[in-house]
C-alpha positions as CSV (number, residue, x, y, z in Angstrom):
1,X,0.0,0.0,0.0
2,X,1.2,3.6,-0.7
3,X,2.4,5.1,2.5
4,X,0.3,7.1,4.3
5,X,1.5,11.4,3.9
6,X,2.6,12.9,7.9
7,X,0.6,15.3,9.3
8,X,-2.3,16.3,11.2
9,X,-5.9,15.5,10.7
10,X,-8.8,18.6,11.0
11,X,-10.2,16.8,13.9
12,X,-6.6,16.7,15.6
13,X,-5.8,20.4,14.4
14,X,-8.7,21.4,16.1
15,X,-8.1,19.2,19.9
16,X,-4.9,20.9,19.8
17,X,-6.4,24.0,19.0
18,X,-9.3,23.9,22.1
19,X,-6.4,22.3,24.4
20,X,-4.4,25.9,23.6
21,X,-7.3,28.2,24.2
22,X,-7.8,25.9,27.9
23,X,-4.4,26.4,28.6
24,X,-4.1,30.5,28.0
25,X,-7.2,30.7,29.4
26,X,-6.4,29.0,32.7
27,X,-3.2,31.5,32.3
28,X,-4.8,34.4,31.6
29,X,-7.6,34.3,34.2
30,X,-5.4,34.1,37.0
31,X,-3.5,36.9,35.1
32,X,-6.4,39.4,35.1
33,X,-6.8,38.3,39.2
34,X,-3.5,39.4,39.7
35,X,-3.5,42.7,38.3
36,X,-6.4,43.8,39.6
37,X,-5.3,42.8,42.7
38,X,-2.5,45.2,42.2
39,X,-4.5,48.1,41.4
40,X,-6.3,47.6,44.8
41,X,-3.2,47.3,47.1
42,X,-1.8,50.5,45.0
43,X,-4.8,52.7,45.1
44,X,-5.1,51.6,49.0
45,X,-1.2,52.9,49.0
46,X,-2.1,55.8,47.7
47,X,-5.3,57.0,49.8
48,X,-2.6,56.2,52.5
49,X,-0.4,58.6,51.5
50,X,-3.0,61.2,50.8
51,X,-3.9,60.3,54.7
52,X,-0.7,61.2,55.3
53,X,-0.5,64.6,53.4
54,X,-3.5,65.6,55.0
55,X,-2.1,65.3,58.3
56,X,0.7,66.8,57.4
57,X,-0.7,70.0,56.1
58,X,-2.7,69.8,59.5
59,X,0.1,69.6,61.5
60,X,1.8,72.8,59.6
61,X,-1.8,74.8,59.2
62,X,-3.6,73.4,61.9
63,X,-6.5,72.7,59.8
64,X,-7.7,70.7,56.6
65,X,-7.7,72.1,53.2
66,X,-10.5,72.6,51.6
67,X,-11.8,70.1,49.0
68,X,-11.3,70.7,45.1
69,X,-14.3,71.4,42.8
70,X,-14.5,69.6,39.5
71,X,-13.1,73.3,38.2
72,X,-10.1,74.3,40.5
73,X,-7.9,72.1,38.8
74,X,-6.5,70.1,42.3
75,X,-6.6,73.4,44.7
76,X,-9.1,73.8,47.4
77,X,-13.0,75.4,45.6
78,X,-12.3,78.9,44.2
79,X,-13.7,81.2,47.2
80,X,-12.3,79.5,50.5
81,X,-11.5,81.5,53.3
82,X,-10.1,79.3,56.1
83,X,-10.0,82.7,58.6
84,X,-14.4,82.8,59.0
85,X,-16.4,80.6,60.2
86,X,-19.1,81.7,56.8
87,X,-21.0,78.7,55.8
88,X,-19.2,79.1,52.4
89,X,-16.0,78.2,53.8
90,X,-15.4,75.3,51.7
91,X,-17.6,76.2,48.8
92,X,-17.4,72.5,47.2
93,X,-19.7,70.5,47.7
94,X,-21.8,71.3,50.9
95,X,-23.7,68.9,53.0
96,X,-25.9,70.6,54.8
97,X,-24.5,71.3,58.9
98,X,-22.2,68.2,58.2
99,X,-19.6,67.8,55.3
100,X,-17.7,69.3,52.8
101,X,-17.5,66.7,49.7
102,X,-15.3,66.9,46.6
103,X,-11.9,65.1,45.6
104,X,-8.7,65.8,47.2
105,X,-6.9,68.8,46.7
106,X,-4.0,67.3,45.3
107,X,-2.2,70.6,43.8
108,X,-2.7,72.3,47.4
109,X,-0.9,69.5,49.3
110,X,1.7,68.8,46.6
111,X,0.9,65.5,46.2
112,X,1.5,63.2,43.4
113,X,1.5,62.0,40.9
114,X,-1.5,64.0,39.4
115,X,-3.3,64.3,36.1
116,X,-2.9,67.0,33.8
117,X,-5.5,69.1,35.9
118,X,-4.0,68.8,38.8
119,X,-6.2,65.9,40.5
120,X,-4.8,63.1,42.1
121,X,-6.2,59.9,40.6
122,X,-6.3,55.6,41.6
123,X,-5.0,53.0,40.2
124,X,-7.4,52.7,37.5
125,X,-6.7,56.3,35.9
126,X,-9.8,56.5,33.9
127,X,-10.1,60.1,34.3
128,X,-12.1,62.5,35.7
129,X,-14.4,59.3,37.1
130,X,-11.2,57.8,39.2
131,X,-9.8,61.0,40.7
132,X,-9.4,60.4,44.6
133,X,-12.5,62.1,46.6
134,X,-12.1,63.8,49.9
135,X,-14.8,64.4,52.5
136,X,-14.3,67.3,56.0
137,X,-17.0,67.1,58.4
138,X,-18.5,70.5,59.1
139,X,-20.0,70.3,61.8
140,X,-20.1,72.9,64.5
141,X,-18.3,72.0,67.6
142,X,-18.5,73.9,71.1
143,X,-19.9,76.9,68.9
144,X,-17.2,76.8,67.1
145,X,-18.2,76.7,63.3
146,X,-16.2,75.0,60.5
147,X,-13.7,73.7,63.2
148,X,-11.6,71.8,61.1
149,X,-11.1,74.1,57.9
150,X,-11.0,77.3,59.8
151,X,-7.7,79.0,61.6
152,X,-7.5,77.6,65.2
153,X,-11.0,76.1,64.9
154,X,-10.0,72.8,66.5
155,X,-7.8,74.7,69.0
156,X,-10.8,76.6,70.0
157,X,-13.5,74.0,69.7
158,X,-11.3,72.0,72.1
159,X,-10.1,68.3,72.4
160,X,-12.9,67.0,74.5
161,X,-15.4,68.1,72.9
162,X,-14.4,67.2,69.3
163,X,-13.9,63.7,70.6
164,X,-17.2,63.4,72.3
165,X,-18.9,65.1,68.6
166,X,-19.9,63.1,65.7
167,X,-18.4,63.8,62.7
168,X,-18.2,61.9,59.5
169,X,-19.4,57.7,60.4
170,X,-18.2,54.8,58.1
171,X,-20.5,51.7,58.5
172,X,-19.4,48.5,57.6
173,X,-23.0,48.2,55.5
174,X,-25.8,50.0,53.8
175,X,-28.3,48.1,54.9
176,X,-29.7,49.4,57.9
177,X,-28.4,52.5,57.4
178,X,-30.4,55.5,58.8
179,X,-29.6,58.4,55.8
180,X,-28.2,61.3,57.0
181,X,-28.1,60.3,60.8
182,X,-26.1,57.5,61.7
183,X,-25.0,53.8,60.5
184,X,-28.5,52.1,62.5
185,X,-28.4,48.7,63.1
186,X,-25.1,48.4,60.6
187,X,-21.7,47.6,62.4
188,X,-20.4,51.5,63.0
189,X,-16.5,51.5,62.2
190,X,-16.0,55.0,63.6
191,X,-18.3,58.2,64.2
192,X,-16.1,60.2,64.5
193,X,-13.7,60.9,61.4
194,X,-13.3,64.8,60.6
195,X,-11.8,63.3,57.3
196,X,-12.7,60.8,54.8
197,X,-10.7,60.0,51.6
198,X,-12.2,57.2,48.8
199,X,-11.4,55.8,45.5
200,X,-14.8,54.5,43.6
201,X,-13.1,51.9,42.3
202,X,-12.4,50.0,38.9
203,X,-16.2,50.2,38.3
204,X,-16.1,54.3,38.0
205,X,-16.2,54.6,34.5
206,X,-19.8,52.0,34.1
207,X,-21.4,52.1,37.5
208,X,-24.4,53.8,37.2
209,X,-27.6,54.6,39.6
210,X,-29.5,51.4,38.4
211,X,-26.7,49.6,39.3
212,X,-25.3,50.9,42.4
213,X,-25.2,48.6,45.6
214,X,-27.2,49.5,48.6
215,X,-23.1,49.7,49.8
216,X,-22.2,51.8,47.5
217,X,-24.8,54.4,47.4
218,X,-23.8,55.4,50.3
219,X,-20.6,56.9,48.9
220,X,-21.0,59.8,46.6
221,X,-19.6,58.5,43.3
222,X,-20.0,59.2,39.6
223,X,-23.2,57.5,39.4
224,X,-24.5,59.7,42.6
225,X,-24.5,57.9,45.7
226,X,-26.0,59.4,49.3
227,X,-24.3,63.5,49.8
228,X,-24.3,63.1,53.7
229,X,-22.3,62.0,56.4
230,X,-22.7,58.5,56.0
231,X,-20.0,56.2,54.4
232,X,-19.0,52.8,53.5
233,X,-15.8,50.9,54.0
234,X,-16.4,47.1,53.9
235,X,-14.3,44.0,51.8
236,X,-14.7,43.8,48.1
237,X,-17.7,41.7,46.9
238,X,-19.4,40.5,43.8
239,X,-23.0,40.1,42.6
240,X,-25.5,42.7,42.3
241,X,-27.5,43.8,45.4
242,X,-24.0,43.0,47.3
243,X,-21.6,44.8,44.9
244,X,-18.9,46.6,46.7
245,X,-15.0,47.6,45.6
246,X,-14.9,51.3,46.7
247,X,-11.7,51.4,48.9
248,X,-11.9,53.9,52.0
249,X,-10.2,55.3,54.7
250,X,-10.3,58.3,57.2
251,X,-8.7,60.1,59.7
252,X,-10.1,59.7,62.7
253,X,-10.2,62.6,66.0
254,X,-7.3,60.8,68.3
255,X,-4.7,60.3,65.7
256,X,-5.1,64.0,64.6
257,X,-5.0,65.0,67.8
258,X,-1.5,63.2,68.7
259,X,-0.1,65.0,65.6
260,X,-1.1,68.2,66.0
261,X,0.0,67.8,69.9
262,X,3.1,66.9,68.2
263,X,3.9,69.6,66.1
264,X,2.6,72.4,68.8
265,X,-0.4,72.9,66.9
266,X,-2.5,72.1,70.5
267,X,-1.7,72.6,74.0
């Protein structure tokens, strides 16, 4: 019989073919995991070092900048003035008696990197939706008003009283949430932060208010979310009703307190 010619047969061209795309995709998979992974742990490093900034421009000021608008390209809101008490202090956003909300001044405190506006942004860079966002409390403390953007306002509201005052709470949950007021029957993680700092995550740029989590509504964000003084700060999740992977952190009244005691900022 004539011999038979090498090679490979249609059938065998394609099992090697479907054996490949298993392989790279059981490659590429853990891939994908593995840098999104990184973009958390850097965008957590970098609300820690805007944490860090903001203390530090409290300990030389002995306040908190104001937040930046969407227009004052990274510096605090065109029309501060940190020597009055005037409700327009902060004029970003304003939250009634309780917060001032925009995104982190990033050109005031000098931090970087930046985009080329001058706003600080995560690890997912898909700007304007991923710049980092920045919350004060503004409530008034001991009668003092603005306390924490305003010249010697936490000198004069005092220690004690700022200590025993709620500011800004971050609840381990929206559900059970009471808007506006206080975290309700969900697990309080502190309620009393003068500052709050957030990244919205690598959802920013499709997130949108049909599909925000009762968790993440309660962060303003590009879809909306809740403007008050609630937030959320709870592990990444999946799914729909429990979507979460907005990273947050604060600043909370005794760790401010030991570096302004520090510096001489307080008695």
């Amino acid at each position: 019989m004539p011999g038979r010619a090498a090679g490979f047969t249609v059938i065998e061209m394609a099992v090697v073919l479907v054996v490949i795309a298993l392989l790279l995709g059981s490659l590429l998979v853990p891939l994908q995991t593995q840098v999104e992974s990184r973009k958390f742990d850097e965008t957590q490093r970098l609300l820690d070092q805007a944490r860090e900034a903001l203390l530090g421009y409290a300990t030389a000021y002995g306040y908190f900048p104001c937040p930046a608008s969407t227009t004052s390209n990274g510096q605090e809101a065109v029309g501060f003035d940190h020597a009055i008490g005037a409700v327009n202090t902060c004029p970003a956003t304003v939250i009634g008696a309780n917060t001032y909300i925009g995104f982190l001044p990033a050109a005031r405190l000098g931090f970087t990197p930046t985009d080329a506006n001058g706003y600080a942004l995560d690890a997912w860079v898909l700007s304007p939706q991923n710049r980092i966002r920045y919350a004060v409390s503004n409530v008034t403390v001991n009668g003092i008003t603005q306390p924490f953007t305003r010249v010697n306002g936490m000198k004069n509201a005092g220690m004690a009283n700022i200590t025993n005052t709620a500011l800004l709470y971050v609840c381990n949950s929206g559900t059970g949430v009471v808007a506006g007021t206080n975290c309700g029957t969900a697990v309080r993680l502190t309620d009393n932060a003068p500052v709050v700092i957030w990244s919205v995550g690598p959802n920013a740029a499709t997130v949108t208010a049909a599909t925000l989590s009762v968790h993440e509504a309660q962060n303003p964000n590009p879809a909306g979310g809740s403007n008050d003084r609630i937030f959320v700060s709870r592990t990444k999740s999946g799914g729909t009703a429990g979507d979460f992977d907005d990273i947050v952190t604060w600043i909370g009244a005794s760790p401010l307190f030991n570096r302004l005691i520090a510096a001489g900022q307080l008695p």
